[in-house]
Structure formats: C-alpha cells, structure tokens
N, C-alpha and C positions, 0 to 999 in steps of 0.2 A: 570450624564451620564450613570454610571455603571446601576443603577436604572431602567433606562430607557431601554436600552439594555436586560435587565431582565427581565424585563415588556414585553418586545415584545415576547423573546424569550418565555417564558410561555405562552403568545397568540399563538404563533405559537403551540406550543406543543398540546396546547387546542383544536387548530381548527382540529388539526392532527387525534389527535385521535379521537375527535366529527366524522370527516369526513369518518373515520374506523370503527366507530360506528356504525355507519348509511350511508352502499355505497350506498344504493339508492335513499336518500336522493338527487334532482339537485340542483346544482349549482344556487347559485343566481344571477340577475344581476349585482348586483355591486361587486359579487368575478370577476365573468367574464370582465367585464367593469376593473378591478384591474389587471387579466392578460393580456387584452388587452394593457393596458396602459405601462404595465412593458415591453412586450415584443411584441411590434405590428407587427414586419414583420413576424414570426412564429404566431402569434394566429391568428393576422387577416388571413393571408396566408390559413391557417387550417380550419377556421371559415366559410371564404367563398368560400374554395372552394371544403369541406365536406369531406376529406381525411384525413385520421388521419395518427400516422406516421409509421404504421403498414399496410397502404394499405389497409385497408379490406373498406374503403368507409363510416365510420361514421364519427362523432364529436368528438372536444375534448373532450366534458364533458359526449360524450356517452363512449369513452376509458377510460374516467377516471373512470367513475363507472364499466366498464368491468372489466380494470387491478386493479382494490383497493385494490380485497384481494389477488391477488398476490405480488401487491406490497408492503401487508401492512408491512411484517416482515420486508425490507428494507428500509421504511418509518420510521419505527421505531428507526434504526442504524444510521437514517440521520436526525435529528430532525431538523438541521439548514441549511444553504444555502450558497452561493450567490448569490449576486441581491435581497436579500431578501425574494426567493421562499421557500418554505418548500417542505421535501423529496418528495413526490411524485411530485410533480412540476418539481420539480429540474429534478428525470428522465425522464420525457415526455417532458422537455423543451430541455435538455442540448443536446450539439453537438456528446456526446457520448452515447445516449441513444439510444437502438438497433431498426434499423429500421427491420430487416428482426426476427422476431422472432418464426417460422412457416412451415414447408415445404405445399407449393403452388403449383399446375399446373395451367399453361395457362389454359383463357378460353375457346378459342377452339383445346385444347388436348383429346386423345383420353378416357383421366379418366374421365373430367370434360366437355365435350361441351354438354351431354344431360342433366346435372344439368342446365344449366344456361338456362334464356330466353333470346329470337327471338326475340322478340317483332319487333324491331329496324330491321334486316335485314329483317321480312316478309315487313314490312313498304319499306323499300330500292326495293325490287322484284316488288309490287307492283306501286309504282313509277316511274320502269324502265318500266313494263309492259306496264302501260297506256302508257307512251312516245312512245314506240318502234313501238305498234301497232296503236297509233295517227298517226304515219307519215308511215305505211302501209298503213292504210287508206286513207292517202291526195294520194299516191304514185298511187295505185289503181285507184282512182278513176280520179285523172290525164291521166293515160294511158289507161287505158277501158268506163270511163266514166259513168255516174250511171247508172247499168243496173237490178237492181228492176224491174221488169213486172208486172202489175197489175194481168196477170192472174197464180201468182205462187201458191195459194193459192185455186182459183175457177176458172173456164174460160168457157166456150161454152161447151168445149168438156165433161167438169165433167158432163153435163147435159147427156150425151150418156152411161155414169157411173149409170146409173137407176137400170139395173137388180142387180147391186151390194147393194144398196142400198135396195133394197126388200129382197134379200139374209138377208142381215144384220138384217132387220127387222121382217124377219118370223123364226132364230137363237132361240128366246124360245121357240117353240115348243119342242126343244129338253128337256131341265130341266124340263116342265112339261110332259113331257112322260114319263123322269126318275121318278118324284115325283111318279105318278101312280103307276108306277110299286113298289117302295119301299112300300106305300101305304099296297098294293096287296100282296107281302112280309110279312108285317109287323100282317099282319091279318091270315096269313100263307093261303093265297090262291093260291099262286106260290110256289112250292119248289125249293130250292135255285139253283140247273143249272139251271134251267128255269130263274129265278132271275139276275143270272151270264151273263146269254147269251144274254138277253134283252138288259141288262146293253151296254157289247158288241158290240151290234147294234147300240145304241142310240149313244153311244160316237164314232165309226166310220164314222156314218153317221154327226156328228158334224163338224166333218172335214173334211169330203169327199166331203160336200155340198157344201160348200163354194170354196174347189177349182176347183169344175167344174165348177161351173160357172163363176171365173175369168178366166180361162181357154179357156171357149168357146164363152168369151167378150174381142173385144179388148179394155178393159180398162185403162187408164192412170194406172201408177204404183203406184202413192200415193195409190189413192183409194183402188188397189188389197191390198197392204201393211195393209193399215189401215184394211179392213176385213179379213187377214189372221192374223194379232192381236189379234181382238176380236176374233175369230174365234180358236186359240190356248187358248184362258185365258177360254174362255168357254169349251175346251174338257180338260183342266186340273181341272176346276171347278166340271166339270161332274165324273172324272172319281174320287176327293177327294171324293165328295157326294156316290156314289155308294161302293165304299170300306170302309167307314168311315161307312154307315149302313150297311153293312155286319158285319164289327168287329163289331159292339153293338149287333147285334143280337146274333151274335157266345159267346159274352159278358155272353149276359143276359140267354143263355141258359147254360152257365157251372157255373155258381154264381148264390147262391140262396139267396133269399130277404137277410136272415141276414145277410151272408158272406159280403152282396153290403153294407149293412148299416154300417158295424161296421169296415169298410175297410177304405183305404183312397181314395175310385174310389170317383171321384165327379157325383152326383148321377142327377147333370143338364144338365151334357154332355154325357148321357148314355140312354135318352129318342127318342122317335122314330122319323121320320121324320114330321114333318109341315109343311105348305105352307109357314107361315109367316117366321119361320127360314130357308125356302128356296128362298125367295125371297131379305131378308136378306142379306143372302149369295152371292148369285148373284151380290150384289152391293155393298159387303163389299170390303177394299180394302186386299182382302185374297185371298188365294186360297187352303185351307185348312179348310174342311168340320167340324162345331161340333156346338149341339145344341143350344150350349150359347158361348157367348162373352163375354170378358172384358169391360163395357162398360162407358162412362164419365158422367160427370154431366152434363153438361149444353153444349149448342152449343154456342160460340165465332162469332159472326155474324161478326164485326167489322174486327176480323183477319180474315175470310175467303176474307172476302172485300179485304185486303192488298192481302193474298197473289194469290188472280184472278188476282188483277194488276202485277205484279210480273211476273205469269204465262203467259199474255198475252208481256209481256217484252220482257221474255227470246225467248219465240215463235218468236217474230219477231226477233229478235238477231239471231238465227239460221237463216231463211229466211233470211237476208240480208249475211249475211257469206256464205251459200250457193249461192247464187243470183251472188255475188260479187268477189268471191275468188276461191271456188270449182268448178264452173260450168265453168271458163278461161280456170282453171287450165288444168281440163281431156280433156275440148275440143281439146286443144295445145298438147295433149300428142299424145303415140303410145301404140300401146299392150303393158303389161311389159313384155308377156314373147315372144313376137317375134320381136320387136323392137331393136333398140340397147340398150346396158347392160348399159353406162353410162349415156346413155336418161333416162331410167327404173328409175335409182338411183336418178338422179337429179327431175325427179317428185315426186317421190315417198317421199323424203327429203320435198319437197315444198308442197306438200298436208297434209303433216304429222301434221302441226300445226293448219291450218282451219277446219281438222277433229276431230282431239283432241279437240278444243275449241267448235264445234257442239254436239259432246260426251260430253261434260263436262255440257252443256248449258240441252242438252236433259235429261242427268240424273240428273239436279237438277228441271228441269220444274216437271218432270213425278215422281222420287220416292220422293222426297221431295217437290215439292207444291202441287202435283194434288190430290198423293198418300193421304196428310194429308189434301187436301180439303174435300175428302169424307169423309175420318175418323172421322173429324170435324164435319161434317152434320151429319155423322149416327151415332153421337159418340161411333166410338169403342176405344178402350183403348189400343189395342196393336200397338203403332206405329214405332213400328222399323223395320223400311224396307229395311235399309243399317246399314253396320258398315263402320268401317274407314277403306276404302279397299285400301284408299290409302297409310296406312302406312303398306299393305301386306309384308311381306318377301318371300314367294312364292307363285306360280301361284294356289296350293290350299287352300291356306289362301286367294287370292282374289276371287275365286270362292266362297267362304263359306262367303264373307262379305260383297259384292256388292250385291247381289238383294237376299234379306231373303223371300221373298212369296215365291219365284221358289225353293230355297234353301231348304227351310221348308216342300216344296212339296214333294221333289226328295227326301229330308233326310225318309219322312215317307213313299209313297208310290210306289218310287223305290228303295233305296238302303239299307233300315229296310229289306222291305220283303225278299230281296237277300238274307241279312245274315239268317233272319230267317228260310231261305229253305236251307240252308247247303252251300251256295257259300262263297268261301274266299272273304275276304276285296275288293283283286285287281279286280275281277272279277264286284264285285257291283260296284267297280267304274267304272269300263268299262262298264258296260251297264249303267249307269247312266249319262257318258258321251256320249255314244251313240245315248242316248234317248235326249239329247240335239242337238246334233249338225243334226241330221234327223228335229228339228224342229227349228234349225235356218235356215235350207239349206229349207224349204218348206216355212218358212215366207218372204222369199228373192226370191228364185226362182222361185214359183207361181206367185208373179206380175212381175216380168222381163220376164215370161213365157220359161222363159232358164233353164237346169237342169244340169248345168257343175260342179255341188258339190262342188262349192270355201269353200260357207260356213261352210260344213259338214265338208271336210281338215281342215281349221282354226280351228274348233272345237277338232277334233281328234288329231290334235297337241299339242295341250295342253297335253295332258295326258307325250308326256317327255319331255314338261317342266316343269312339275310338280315334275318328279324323279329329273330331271334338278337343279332347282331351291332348294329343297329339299336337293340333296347335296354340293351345293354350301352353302347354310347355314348352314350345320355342317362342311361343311371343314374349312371356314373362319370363322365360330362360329360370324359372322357380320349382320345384316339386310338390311344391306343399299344392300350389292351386290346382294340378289334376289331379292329386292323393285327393285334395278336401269335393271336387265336384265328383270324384270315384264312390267317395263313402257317404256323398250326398243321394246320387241315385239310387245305390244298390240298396244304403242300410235306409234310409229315411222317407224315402219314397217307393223303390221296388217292391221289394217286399211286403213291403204292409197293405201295398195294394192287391200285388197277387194275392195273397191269402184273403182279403176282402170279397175278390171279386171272385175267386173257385168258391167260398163258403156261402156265397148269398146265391150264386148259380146251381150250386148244390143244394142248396133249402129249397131252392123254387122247384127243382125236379122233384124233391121226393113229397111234395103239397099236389103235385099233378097228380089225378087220379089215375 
C-alpha cells in the first residue's frame, strides 16, 4: 500500500511538472474527462457554461494555461492534494481559491464602455426600430389610408415644366465657352483680366440662367429644385475649372522645366486644359478641377446592377414617407411662428422623425449609391465623399465630414485663398459660410419662388454653434455632449422647421390672387 501511495504520488509530481514544462501544452481528453469525473458540479458548471473563476469569460483549461506560470511556484509548495487533485488543481478547484483577483470596471463604465462591443445592443435598437415604425405604419395607414398618388413622381402638369427642361439641356454651352476661353489663355491670345473677366461672365451667367427661367415659369417645385442642383454643381464646376487653370498657368510661368522636374509637383496635373479632361470632369463625381484622376481598374458591372436596385428602393422609401407621413403632417399644422407656441412644438417634435429618416434615406441614395455609381462607370478612384459625420463632436467637425466634394471645394477655392490674401481664420470662415448658406437659400427659394431667407438664417447659425459646440467639448472634455446638442439641432429642431416654414410660405403665395 505504502508502494502504491508512492507510486501515485511520483505520478503526480511528474505530471506537475511535465505540465510546468510545457503551459501550452492542452489538456487532453481524458485528464479533462478525469476532472470532470472527480469534481462534476464545478467542471461541468465551468465547462459549459465558459466562465472561469476569475470572470473574464474563458475555460478552465484556457485559465489553466493562463495562471501556470503564476501558479507554478505554488504548485510546486503543494505537490499533493485532496481528492486526489495536484497543486494547481487543488487552487482552481478548492472553495478557497480567489475568485476576484483583478481590479475591473463594469462594462458600461465611463473607463471601459468604448472598449467593449455593441454588437448586441445595435441588434436590440434595430429590433425595436423595425417594431415601433411597423405599427406606425399599420397606425397611419389605418387613419389616413394609403395616400401614394400616382402623380408624385410625374403628372400632367410636369409636362408644362418644358422650358425647364430645355434650360437644363442647353446648361453646357456654358463649360464649352469656358473651355475656349482657357483654350485662348492657354495660347496666350487673351491676357489674363480679359481671361479673369470672361471667366466671370460665363459662371454668372451659369446661374443667373437658370433662375430666370424658373422664375418666370410657373413650374412645379421639384422640377425648379432639380434644375437649381444641376445648376449650382455646374457653376461650382465652372468656377474649380477656371481657377484651377489660372493657378497652372501662374505655375508654369514662375517654375522652370527643371525646377518642375526635379520637384515633387506632379507633372500630370500641371498640363493644360482638354476637351476630354473637360468632359470628364463634368461627369466625374467631383467638383474639383485637375488634369488627371485617380483612376480604377476595371468596371464592376454586377455591383453597379445591386446598387441601381438599392437606389431605386430607397427613392421610393422617401416617396412613400413623404406621400404618407410629411405631407398629413404640415397640411394639419399652423405657421410655427404665428401660430400657437405649443401647436408649433408638438409639430415640429412630430415631423422631426419622417424628416430625419427622408435625410438619412436621401444621403445614402445620392453620396453613397449614386455618388459610387458614377465612380464605378468612370472608374475614378477617389471615393470618399463622406466621413463619419455621425460620430461629429461639433457642428465643425460635421461640416468637414458630411459632404467632402463641397468641403474639398470651399477648403481650396474659398477658404485657401482667404488665408492666402492676408484674412484671419474667422474671417474665411465667415465668408465660406456665407458662400454656403446664399446657395442653400437660392436652391430652396428659387423653386418656392419665395425669398424669406429661412435657409440662409439656418445656415448662418451654425457659425455659434460651432463656437457653441466647440466649447462645450473642452469644458466637458466629452464627445457625446456636442454629437447629442449636433443631432439635437439639425435632426429635431432644423429641419422640421424649415420644411414648416417653406410649406406654409408657399400655401400662402399660391392662395394670393
């Protein structure tokens, strides 16, 4: 018996240290099968249900090769057992072996809630999402009934929308009147005010065109809408193209060949204008002039396929939210600002969410399917047209990450040349916000045919929410509090007000005899 006792114990000793040997060595099944047996409400317990006894979420046999070599020196002090477990057993087994060995915070603590994943609650959001607005939906259309119009899209009257449509179509005369002149430039036929002032004309006349004639059409407002779009994308196109060859020329006259060659100027985007890189451009999804592009390998046939279907999805998604939800909504309302204050708020709360979700619909149709469907046919290469504006901490950081063509615009050809004329920072941002909200208030108020500057205000406020927003993140050194005051104003309050106040300014005009 002593023998035997002997015998074992030197087995154990052996495995001891074998297993100290070599921690990474796993466990085999029948040591496991062995502790299961000795001790099944603890291993089984542990085994299945992946918690070890340290809380951090593995196995026993992944703690065991974790703690080995901490435990080995004590392994060693304890060579024998009871129950027959060997030292490191014995601590991970026994009723006194330390459960909390660690300082922890909770996972949603303010140390630790941006380590861990979401995963699970975006699943839960989206879960309730679909539920909440399922039974809007039955809710709606219970008490309004389905009012989809066939002619939300086209009707009769878009047919009377013709001059608009010839406006739109006779729009390139302007780029190739620019092209010439660059041309003519470029040969030094024109000296440069002459160059300057043409320029001048052509991109005036870009914009000016267009809105006289919705102006002196009574056209549906989509339609005005839709040609004071194209109509802005083309006099920012115009005016990249015409200052983008001016700086080459100015370039190429203070840089002489070697200086150019042995520089780091890239010597593809320093050539002079083309038709083909003008036409290019015209349909690239850019709005920032330069001879060469980034450009892709091959065209994606199959994805452009997916994402037309997609494109046409969301299009109707919008249409039926406005159709369904927005168009109730305002009809049921009053002025906000002459109405009552608590009528005002209770619309305004209730429009707040069918707008947001038409915004959310419209910039994933337009910067991200439409945007990368061109990209995809012309294969250009630069396709970042947004950042994550939604995890903005202030109203300048969502400026700068929501719509990068306009951003990339304003960064080079208003708010560079500010600084480089001697204007302070604040200054360039003011006219660069300037220059915005003059051409949100003329994409908006050219087809309402009303000129009550809601848009330009909206725009112009932003600049102190920006100081706003700005120190609220260094006071509370937090991001969540200018992201939450970011998506209080624009989604919850902006918008549902614009759309209030252009739609009851618009009823009132067309009730004037």
């Amino acid at each position: 018996m002593a023998n035997a006792l002997d015998h074992n114990k030197t087995q154990t000793q052996t495995q001891t240290q074998t297993q100290t040997q070599n921690p990474t060595q796993p466990e085999s099944q029948s040591d496991k099968a062995s502790i299961r047996h000795r001790h099944p409400s603890r291993g089984e317990e542990e085994a299945s249900s992946g918690f070890d006894s340290s809380g951090m979420g593995t196995t026993v046999s992944d703690l065991g090769r974790r703690d080995q070599d901490a435990d080995s020196k004590e392994a060693r002090k304890t060579r024998g057992g009871a129950d027959g477990l060997s030292g490191p057993e014995l601590l991970h087994f026994r009723a006194s072996a330390p459960a909390h060995r660690r300082i922890r915070e909770s996972p949603l603590s303010n140390e630790a809630i941006f380590r861990q994943s979401h995963a699970g609650l975006l699943n839960l959001c989206i879960v309730v999402l679909v539920a909440v607005n399922s039974r809007l939906i039955i809710e709606n259309i219970m008490k309004y009934g389905l009012l989809i119009r066939a002619g939300f899209w086209f009707s009769a009257r878009s047919l009377r929308d013709w001059p608009l449509l010839m406006c739109c179509l006779s729009l390139p005369i302007f780029p190739i009147t620019s092209f010439l002149v660059e041309k003519l430039a470029e040969r030094k036929r024109l000296p440069e005010p002459v160059v300057v002032l043409f320029q001048i004309i052509i991109t005036s006349g870009a914009i000016a065109y267009p809105i006289i004639v919705i102006l002196k059409c009574d056209s549906a407002v989509l339609s005005g809408f839709v040609l004071m779009f194209v109509a802005c994308i083309l006099w920012m196109k115009l005016v990249s193209y015409a200052h983008t060859n001016y700086d080459i020329r100015a370039l190429s006259k203070s840089i002489d060949k070697d200086t150019l060659t042995n520089s780091s100027f890239d010597i593809e985007n320093l050539k002079g204008p083309t038709f083909k890189s003008l036409v290019y451009f015209l349909l690239a999804p850019t709005l920032c002039y330069q001879p060469s592009y980034p450009r892709a390998a091959s065209i994606r046939k199959g994805w452009v396929l997916r994402q037309l279907v997609k494109c046409i999805i969301f299009t109707g998604l919008m249409g039926f939210i406005i159709e369904q939800y927005i168009n109730p909504i305002v009809q049921n309302s009053q002025h906000p600002l002459k109405g009552n204050l608590l009528n005002a708020i209770e619309r305004v709360l209730k429009l707040s969410v069918p707008t947001l979700y038409v915004w959310l619909c419209m910039f994933y149709c337009f910067f991200h399917l439409w945007l990368n469907i061109l990209a995809e046919l012309l294969q250009f290469g630069d396709r970042e047209f947004y950042k994550d504006w939604w995890n903005a901490k202030t109203v300048e950081e969502y400026w700068r990450m929501w719509n990068m063509p306009v951003h990339k615009w304003m960064i080079r050809h208003i708010y560079f040349p500010c600084i480089r004329h001697g204007l302070p920072k604040g200054a360039a941002l003011l006219i660069s916000f300037l220059v915005s909200a003059l051409f949100h208030e003329i994409v908006v108020g050219v087809p309402c045919h009303i000129f009550k500057f809601w848009a330009f205000i909206g725009i112009m406020f932003q600049i102190p929410l920006v100081f706003l927003t700005k120190y609220l993140q260094d006071k509370f050194r937090s991001s969540m509090v200018g992201n939450m005051i970011f998506w209080f104003f624009f989604s919850i309050l902006g918008q549902p007000m614009c759309v209030l106040l252009y739609y009851h300014d618009v009823m009132n005009r067309k009730s004037r005899p």
